[in-house]
C-alpha positions as CSV (number, residue, x, y, z in Angstrom):
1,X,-30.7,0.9,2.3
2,X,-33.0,1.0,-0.9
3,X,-32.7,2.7,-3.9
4,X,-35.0,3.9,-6.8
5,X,-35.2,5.5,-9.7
6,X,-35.3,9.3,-8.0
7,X,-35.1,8.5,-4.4
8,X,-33.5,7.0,-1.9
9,X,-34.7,5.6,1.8
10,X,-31.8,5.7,4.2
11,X,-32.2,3.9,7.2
12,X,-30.5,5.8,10.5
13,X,-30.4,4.7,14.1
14,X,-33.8,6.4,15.5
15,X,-35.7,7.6,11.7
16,X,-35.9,7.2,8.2
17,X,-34.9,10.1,5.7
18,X,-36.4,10.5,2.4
19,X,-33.6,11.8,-0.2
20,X,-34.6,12.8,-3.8
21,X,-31.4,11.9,-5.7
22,X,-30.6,10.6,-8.9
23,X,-28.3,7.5,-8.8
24,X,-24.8,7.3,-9.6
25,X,-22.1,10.0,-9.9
26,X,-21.9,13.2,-12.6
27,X,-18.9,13.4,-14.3
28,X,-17.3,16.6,-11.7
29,X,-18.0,14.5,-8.8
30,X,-16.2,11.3,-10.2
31,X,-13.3,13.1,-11.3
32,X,-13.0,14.5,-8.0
33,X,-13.3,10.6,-6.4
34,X,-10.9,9.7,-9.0
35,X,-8.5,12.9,-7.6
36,X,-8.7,12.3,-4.0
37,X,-7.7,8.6,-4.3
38,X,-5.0,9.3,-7.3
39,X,-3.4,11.4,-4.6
40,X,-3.6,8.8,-1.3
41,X,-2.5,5.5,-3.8
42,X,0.9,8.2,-5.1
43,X,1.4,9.0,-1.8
44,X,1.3,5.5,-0.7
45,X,2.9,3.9,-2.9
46,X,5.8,6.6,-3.3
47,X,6.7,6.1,0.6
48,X,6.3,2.4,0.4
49,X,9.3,2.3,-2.3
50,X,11.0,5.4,-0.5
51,X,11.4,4.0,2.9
52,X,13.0,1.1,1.2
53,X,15.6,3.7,0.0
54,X,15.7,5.1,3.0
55,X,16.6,2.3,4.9
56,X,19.3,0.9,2.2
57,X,20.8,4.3,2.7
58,X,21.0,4.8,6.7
59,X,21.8,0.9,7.5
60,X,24.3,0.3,4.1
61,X,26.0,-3.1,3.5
62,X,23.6,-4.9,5.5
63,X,19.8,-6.4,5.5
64,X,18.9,-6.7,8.6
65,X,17.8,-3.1,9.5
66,X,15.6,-3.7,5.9
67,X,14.4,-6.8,6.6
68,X,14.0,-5.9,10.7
69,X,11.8,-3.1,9.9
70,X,9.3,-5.1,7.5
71,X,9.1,-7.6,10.1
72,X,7.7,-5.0,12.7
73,X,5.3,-2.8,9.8
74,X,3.7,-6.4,8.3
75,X,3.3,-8.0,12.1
76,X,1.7,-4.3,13.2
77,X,-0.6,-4.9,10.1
78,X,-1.8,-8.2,10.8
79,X,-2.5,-7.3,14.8
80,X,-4.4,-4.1,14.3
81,X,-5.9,-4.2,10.2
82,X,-8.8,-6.2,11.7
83,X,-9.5,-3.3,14.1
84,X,-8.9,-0.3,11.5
85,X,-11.4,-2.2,9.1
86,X,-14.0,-2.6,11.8
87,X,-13.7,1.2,12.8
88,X,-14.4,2.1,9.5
89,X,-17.2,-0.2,9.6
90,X,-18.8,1.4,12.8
91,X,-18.0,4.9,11.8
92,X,-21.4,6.8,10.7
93,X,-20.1,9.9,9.2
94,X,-18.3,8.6,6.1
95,X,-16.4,12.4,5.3
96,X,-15.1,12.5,8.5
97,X,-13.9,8.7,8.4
98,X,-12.1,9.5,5.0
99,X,-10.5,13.1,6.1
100,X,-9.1,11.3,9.8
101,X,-7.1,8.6,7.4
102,X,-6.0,11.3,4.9
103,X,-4.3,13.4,7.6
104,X,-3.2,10.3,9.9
105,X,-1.6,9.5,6.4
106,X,-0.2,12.5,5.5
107,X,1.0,13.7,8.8
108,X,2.7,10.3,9.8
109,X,4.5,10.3,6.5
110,X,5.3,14.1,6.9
111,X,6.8,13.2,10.6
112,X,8.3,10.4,8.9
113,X,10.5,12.2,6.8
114,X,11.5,14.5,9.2
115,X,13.5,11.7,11.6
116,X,14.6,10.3,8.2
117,X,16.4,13.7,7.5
118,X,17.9,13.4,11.4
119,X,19.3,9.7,10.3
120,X,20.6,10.7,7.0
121,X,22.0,13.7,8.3
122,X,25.1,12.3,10.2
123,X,28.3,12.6,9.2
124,X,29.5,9.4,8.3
125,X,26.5,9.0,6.1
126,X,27.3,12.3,3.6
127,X,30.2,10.6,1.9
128,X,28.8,10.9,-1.3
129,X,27.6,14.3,-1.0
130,X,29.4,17.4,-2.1
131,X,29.8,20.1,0.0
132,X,28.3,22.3,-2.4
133,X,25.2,20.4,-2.4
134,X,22.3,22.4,-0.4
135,X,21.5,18.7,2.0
136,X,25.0,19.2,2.8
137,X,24.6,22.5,5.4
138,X,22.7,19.9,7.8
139,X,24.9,17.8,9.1
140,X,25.2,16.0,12.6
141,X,27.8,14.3,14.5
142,X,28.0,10.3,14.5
143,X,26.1,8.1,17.3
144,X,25.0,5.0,16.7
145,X,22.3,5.1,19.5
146,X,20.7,8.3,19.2
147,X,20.4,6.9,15.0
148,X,19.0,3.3,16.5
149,X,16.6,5.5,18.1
150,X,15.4,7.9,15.8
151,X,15.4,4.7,13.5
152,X,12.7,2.7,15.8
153,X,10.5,6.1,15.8
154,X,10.4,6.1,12.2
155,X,9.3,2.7,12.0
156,X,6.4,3.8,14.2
157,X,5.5,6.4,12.3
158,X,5.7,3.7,8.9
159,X,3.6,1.6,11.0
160,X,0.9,4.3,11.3
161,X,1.4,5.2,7.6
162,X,0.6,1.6,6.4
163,X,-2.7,1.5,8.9
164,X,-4.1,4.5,8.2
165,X,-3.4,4.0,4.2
166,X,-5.2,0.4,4.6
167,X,-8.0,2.6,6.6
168,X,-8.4,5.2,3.8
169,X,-8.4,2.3,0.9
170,X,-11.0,0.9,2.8
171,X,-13.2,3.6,3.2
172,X,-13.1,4.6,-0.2
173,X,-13.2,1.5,-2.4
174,X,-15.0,-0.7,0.0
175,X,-17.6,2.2,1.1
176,X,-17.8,5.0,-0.7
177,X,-17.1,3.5,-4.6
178,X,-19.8,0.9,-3.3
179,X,-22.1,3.9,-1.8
180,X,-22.0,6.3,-4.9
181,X,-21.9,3.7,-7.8
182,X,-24.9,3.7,-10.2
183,X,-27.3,0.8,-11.4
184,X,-26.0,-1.7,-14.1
185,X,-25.4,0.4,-17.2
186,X,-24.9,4.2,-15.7
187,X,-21.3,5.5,-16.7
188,X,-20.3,5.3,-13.0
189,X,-21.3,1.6,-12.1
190,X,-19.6,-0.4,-9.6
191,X,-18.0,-2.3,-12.2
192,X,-16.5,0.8,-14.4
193,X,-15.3,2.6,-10.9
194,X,-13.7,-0.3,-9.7
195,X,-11.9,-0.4,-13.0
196,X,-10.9,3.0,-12.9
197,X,-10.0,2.9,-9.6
198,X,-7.6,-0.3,-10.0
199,X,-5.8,1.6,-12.9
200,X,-5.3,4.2,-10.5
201,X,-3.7,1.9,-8.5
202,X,-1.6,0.5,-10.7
203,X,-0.2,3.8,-12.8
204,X,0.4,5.1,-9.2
205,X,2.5,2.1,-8.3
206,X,4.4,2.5,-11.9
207,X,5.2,6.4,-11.9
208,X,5.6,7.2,-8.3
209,X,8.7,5.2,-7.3
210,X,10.4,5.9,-10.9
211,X,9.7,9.8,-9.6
212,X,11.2,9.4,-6.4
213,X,14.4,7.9,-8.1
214,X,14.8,10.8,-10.7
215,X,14.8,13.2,-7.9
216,X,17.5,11.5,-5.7
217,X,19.4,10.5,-9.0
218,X,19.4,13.8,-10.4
219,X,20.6,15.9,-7.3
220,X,22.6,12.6,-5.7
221,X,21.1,12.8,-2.1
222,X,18.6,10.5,-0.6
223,X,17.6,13.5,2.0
224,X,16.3,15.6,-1.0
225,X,14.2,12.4,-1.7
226,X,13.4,12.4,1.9
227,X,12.4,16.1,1.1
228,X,10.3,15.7,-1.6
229,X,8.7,12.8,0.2
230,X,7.5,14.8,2.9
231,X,6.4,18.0,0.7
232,X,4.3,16.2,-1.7
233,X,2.7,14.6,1.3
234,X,2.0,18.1,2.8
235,X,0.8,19.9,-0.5
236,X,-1.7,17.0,-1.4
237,X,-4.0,16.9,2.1
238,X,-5.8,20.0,1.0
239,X,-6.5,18.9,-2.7
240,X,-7.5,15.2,-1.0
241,X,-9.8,17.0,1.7
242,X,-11.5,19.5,-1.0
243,X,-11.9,17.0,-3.4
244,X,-13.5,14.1,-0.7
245,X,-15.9,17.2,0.6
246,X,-16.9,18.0,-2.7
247,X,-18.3,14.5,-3.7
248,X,-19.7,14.4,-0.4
249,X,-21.5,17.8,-0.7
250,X,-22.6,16.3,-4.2
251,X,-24.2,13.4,-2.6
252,X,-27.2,13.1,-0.5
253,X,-26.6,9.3,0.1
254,X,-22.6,9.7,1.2
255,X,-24.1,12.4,3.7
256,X,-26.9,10.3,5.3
257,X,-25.8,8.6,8.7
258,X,-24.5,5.2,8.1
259,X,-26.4,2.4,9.4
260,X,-24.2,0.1,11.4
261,X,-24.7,-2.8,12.7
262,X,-25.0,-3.5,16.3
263,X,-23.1,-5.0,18.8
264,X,-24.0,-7.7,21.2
265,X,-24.0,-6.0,25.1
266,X,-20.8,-8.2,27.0
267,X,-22.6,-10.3,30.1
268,X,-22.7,-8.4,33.4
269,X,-20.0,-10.5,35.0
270,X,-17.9,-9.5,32.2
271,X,-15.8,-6.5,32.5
272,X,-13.5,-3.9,30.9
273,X,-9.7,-4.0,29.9
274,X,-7.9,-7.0,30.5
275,X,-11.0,-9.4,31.1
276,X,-12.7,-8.8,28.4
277,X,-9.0,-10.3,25.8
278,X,-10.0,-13.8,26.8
279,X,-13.6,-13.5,24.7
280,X,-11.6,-11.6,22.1
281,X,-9.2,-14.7,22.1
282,X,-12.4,-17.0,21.3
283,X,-13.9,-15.0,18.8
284,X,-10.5,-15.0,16.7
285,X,-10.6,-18.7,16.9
286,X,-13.7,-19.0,16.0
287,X,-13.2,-16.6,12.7
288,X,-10.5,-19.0,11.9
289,X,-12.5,-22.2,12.2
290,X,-15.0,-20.5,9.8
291,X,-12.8,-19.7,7.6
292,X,-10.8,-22.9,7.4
293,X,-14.7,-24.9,6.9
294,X,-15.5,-22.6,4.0
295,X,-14.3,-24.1,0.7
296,X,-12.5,-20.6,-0.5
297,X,-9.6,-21.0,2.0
298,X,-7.3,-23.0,-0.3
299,X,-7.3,-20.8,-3.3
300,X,-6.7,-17.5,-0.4
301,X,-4.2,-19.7,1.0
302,X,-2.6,-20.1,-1.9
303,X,-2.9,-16.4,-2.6
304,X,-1.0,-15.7,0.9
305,X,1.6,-17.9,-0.1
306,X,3.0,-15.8,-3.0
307,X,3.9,-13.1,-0.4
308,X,6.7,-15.6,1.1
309,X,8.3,-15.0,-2.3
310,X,11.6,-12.5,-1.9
311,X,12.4,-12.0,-4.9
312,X,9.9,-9.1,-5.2
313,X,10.5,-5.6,-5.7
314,X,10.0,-5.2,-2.2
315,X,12.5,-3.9,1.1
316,X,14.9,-7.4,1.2
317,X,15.1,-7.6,-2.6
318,X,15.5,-3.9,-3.4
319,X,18.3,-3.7,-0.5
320,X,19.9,-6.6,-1.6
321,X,20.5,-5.1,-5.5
322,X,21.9,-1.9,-3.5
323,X,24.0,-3.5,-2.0
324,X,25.8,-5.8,-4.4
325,X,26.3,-2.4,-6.1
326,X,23.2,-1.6,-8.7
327,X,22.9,1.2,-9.0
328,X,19.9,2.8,-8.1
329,X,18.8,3.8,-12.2
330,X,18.7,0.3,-12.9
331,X,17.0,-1.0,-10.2
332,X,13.8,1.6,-11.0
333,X,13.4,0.2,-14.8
334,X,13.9,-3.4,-14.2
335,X,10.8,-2.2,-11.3
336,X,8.9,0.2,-14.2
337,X,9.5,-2.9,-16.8
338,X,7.7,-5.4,-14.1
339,X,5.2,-3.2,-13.6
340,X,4.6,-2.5,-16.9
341,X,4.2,-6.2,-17.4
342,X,1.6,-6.3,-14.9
343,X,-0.4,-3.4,-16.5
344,X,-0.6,-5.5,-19.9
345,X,-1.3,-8.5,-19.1
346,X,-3.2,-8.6,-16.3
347,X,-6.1,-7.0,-18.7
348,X,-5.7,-9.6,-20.9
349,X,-6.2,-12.1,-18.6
350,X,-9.5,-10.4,-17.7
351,X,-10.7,-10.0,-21.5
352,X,-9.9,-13.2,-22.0
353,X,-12.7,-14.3,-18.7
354,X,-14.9,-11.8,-20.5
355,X,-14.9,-13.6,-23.6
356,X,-15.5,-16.7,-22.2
357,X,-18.3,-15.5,-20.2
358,X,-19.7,-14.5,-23.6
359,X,-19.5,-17.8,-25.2
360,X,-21.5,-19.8,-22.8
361,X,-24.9,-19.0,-21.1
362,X,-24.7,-20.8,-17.8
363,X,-21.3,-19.6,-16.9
364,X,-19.3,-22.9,-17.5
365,X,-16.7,-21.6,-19.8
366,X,-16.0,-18.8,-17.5
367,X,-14.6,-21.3,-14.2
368,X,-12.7,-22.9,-17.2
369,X,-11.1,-19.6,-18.2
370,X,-10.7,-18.6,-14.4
371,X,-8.8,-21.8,-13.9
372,X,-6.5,-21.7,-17.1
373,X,-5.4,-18.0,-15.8
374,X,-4.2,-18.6,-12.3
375,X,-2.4,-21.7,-13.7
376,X,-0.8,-19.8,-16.4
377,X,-0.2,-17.6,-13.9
378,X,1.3,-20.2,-10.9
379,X,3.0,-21.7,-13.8
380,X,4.7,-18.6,-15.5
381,X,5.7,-17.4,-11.9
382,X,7.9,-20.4,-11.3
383,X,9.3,-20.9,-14.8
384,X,10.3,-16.8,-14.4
385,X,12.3,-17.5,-11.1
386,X,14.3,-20.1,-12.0
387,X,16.7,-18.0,-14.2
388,X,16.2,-15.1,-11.6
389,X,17.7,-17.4,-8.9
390,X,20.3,-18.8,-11.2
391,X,21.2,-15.1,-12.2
392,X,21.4,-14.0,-8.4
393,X,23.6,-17.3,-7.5
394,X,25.9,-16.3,-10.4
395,X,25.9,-12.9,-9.5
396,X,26.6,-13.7,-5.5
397,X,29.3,-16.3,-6.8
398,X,31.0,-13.8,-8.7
399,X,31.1,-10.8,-5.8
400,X,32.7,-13.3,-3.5
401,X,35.2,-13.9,-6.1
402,X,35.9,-10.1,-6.3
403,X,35.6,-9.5,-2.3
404,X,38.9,-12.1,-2.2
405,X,40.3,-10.4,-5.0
406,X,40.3,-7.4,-2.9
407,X,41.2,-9.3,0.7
408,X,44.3,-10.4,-1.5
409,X,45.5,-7.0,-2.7
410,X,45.5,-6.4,0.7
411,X,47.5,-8.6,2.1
412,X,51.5,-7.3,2.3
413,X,53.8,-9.7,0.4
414,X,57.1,-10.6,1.5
């Protein structure tokens, strides 16, 4: 693909087709690329915190069903990411790419939230619901099996949410954004979308959970979170799909047929199904010895490693604070606080690498400043969880002392 001042060659499969466009984005259609992905990062990250609530709320007093369930979503992710990513690689039609993850999206989250309701809807679950309350003229009877059930289908559902969500950021920051950006200096570069697009991002993952927690705060019920979960999922696929169709009616190059790249034909003696896993075997080993001979797998390692860290506001650690009785107020604005942290300083850090860049000319200063931030970084990470672990032992310590407290009262004196 080649671009010039007024036109643009785009190369298909069979021919060549001669587009007079103008390069980059107007300020309608990036508005709507900035709508359609506002709406799929709140959506995401607003089930991504909810099913955490979700969970804490059908399996209470206990981590296992929190942490059983991320254990199935993250090992679904790393099986079958590779294989959304090179979908959306071979797709040619980038709209219809873009609208099949928005309503795999929507409607697994929307079916989501329906078994949710079934779970949270028995009986023994609705102790701290009024009767007056409106979730409270749904109620069914009590059986563990049919909830075990209904619990693993949900997780399928999550599992489908988080592949087609990694499908539709995908196609739009790693396709589109990198179709429709103008040259150096155009208001809608690559550099000032990706910008916008990562503050998106991070707003989204700042307001939507503290949402979601208002709601089941203010009307004390999980299953009108489940609710609202599952309705704001259903009112935003037709704002998504009108606002993706109207930056891709805008642009000639987002409607040209993608070029993809072709695959080798598999050797005649070679067939289909479960002959042809063996060659897929080899060719995931041989991605891995490529990538542990490059000299960028260290610092990605490294990177990996941070996610073995639980003290993050994620399923184990959120579950956790439930259950050692924080309430759920608390736990969103010491979340909002974090990621208010992260907003701040994390452009700071990238000012800072800008500046440097400006003092030298060959680009020296810049490694220096790139290295001073990730070990300010490493650093300030571990210095920060040392008094979060020595907080969580003393808090631990001290509910033990009250749970014997308790077994004491308990206990008939003679």
């Amino acid at each position: 693909m080649m671009d010039s001042e007024d036109e643009t060659i785009v190369t298909g499969e069979d021919h060549e087709i001669v587009i007079d466009a103008q390069p980059g984005l107007t300020r309608a259609q990036a508005f709507n690329l900035y709508l359609s992905h506002a709406l799929s990062t709140w959506n995401a990250r607003g089930y991504e915190f909810a099913a955490i609530l979700f969970t804490a709320a059908a399996y209470p007093d206990t981590l296992v069903a929190a942490a059983l369930r991320m254990i199935v979503v993250y090992i679904a992710m790393i099986v079958f990411s590779s294989s959304v990513g090179h979908w959306v690689e071979q797709s040619p039609n980038r709209l219809r790419t873009l609208i099949s993850t928005i309503c795999c999206n929507r409607g697994s989250v929307i079916l989501g939230s329906f078994f949710w309701l079934l779970i949270l809807s028995q009986e023994n679950l609705l102790i701290g619901e009024t009767p007056t309350t409106i979730s409270s003229r749904f109620v069914l009877p009590r059986n563990d099996i049919l909830k075990g059930f209904i619990f693993v289908i949900a997780i399928t559902f999550g599992i489908i949410e988080r592949l087609s969500a990694s499908g539709n950021l995908i196609s739009m920051e790693r396709d589109w954004v990198v179709t429709v950006a103008g040259p150096i200096g155009h208001p809608y570069d690559l550099t000032n979308l990706n910008a916008v697009m990562r503050r998106i991002d991070l707003v989204c993952k700042l307001i939507s959970p503290i949402l979601i927690s208002i709601v089941i705060s203010a009307t004390s019920s999980v299953r009108i979170g489940v609710l609202y979960t599952g309705l704001t999922s259903l009112v935003s696929i037709p704002i998504e799909l009108l606002s993706a169709k109207r930056v891709w009616n805008g642009n000639p190059v987002l409607q040209a047929p993608k070029s993809t790249p072709t695959s080798e034909p598999a050797p005649p003696d070679r067939g289909m199904g479960i002959r042809s896993w063996p060659g897929k075997l080899r060719q995931y080993f041989r991605g891995l010895e490529m990538y542990f001979t490059t000299s960028v797998w260290i610092p990605s390692f490294a990177l990996a490693m941070l996610h073995f860290n639980m003290l993050t506001w994620r399923a184990t650690f959120i579950t956790y604070l439930i259950t050692i009785g924080y309430s759920l107020n608390v736990i969103t604005i010491a979340r909002a606080i974090g990621s208010v942290f992260e907003i701040s300083i994390t452009p700071r850090g990238i000012v800072y690498l800008e500046l440097q860049h400006d003092e030298s000319a060959n680009g020296s200063q810049t490694v220096v400043g790139l290295q001073r931030l990730g070990l300010w970084g490493m650093s300030g990470q571990l210095l920060n969880t040392i008094p979060v672990v020595l907080a969580l032992w003393a808090i631990s310590a001290q509910r033990g002392v009250d749970a014997n407290d308790a077994a004491r009262t308990l206990i008939p004196r003679f």
